[in-house]
N, C-alpha and C positions, 0 to 999 in steps of 0.2 A: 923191698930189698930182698935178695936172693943170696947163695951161696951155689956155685956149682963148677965142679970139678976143682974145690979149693980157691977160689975166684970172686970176687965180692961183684956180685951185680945189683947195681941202681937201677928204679924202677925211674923211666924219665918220668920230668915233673907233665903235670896234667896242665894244658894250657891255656889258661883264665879265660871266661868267659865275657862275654861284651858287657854283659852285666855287669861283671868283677871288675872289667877294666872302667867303665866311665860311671863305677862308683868309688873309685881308688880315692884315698885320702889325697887334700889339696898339698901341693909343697910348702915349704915356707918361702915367704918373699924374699927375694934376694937382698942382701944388704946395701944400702946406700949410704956409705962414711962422709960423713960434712965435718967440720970445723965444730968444737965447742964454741956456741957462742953463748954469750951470758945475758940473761935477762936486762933489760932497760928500761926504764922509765922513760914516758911522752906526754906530757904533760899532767903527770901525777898519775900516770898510770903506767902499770906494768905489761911488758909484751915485749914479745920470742920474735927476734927476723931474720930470716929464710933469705937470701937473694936467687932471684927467676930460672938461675941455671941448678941449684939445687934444689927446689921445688920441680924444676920440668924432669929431672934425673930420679925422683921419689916417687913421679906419678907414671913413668916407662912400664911399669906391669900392669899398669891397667889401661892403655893404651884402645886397649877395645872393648873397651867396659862401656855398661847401657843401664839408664835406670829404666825402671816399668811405675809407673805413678797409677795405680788401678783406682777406679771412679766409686769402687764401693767395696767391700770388705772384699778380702782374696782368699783363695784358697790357702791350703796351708803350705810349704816350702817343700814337704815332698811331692805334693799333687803339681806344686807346678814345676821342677824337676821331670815327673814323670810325664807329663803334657810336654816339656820342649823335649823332651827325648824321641818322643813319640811321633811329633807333628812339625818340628820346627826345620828340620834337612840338615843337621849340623853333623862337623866331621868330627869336632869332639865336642864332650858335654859339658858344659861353662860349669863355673862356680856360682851354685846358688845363694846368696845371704841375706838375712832380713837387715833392715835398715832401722833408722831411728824410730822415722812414722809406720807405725802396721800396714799403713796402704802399699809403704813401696816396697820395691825386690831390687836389689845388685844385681847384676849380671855380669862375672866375670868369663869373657870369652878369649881363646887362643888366638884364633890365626884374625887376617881383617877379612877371608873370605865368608867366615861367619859373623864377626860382626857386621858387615854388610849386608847381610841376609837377617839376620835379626831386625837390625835398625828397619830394614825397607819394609819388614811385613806388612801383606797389608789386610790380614784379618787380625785386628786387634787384641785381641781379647782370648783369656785363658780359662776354659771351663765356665763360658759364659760371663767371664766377668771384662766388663771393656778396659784398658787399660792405654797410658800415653807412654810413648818410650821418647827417651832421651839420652844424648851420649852423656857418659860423663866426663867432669871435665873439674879440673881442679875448683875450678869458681863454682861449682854446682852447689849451690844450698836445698836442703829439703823442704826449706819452708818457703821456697821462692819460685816461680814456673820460669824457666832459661828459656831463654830468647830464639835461639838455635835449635829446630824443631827438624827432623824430616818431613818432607811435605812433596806427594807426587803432584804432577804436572803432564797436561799435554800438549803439544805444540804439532796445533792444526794445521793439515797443506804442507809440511816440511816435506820435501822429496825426501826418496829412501836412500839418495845417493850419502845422506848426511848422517845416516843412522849409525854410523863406527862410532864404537865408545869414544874415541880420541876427540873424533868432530863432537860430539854431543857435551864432551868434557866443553871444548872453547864455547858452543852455542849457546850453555847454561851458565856462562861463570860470571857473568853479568846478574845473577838472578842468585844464587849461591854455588855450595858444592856439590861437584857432583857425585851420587853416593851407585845408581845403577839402571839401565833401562830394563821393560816390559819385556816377555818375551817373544810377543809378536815383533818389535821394534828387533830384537834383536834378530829374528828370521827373519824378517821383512815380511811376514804373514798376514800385516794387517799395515797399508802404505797409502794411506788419508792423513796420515800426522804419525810422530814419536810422541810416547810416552817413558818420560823418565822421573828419578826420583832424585829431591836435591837436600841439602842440607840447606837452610836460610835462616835468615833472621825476619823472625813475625814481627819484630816492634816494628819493620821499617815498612813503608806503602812499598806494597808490593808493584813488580814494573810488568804493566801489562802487553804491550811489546816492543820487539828491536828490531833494527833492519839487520840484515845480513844481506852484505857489503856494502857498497859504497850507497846512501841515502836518498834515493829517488832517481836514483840512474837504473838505465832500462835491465839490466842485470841481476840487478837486486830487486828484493823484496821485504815487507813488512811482516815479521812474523809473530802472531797472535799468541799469547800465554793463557793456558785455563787451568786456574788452579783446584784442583779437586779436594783436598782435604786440607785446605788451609784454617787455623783454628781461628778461631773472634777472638 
């Protein structure tokens, strides 16, 4: 702050640094107002109930949240902070949290461009230590492994006419969701098969292939499924 010729002059503010900003304090979560409801007994027991539209309304901020389940002790919350800041491509820097068990980490991320880029990683592991990611999701228990895994895939022989996110969306959803392609697939740089990444469910036999179109008519084809990183 200055004074001159009777004048009060401000010195402009200095303009935070990338450091400053995606170490910024997390906000608070927004409110979600439900109804008093009152405790009830069920069969001699006591229990709180929620109906699906106010429980999916209380989990909307965390919409693109991921857990990390690491296979053996983890770094500590700032090493792995400064490991996704560092390596992971993201536009902002999620909320890190510990969770219940010491193996796992929260990951609270903003937009779904990063969650999508989280989820699909596919070097596992943070400072050497291997780790399983999973979305989370209101049913998530910590002491339970969820059904619903990312899991890439390749689909051998596919022309590159089929490689558009859109078509890749229909030619996966028999298989699960589709979460993003390779980026050969996406240039068309490498055109022997797509590789894409799907959201599935492990409990169920996996489908090893589909026709696309009509089923033994000369147009159509049988097309192979190789799963790469599917878990036991």
């Amino acid at each position: 702050m200055a004074v001159a010729e009777g004048i009060l002059v401000t010195a402009p503010a200095r303009p935070r640094s990338f450091a400053e900003l995606v170490q910024a304090s997390p906000q608070p979560l927004p409110e979600v107002l439900v109804p008093f409801w009152a405790p009830k007994s069920v069969d001699g027991e006591v229990c709180v109930l929620f109906n699906k539209d106010e429980i999916d309304k209380s989990a909307a901020p965390f919409r693109f949240s991921i857990v990390l389940k690491f296979l053996h002790q983890r770094s500590s919350l700032d090493s792995i902070r400064a490991f996704i800041r560092a390596r992971w491509g993201l536009t902002k820097q999620p909320i890190v949290p510990s969770m219940l068990r010491p193996r796992n980490v929260f990951i609270q991320l903003s937009t779904e461009e990063d969650f999508v880029k989280a989820l699909t990683r596919e070097a596992t592991d943070i400072n050497g230590v291997v780790y399983r990611v999973f979305k989370w999701t209101t049913d998530f228990q910590e002491d339970k492994e969820p059904v619903f895994v990312p899991v890439w895939i390749s689909l051998p022989g596919l022309p590159p006419n089929y490689y558009h996110d859109s078509f890749l969306r229909c030619i996966t959803a028999s298989l699960g969701r589709y979460l993003k392609r390779d980026n050969p697939t996406k240039r068309a740089t490498r055109t022997e098969g797509a590789r894409v990444c799907i959201e599935m469910d492990v409990s169920k036999e996996p489908l090893r292939a589909f026709w696309i179109g009509i089923p033994r008519q000369p147009h159509s084809f049988l097309q192979q499924v190789i799963y790469e990183t599917l878990p036991t």
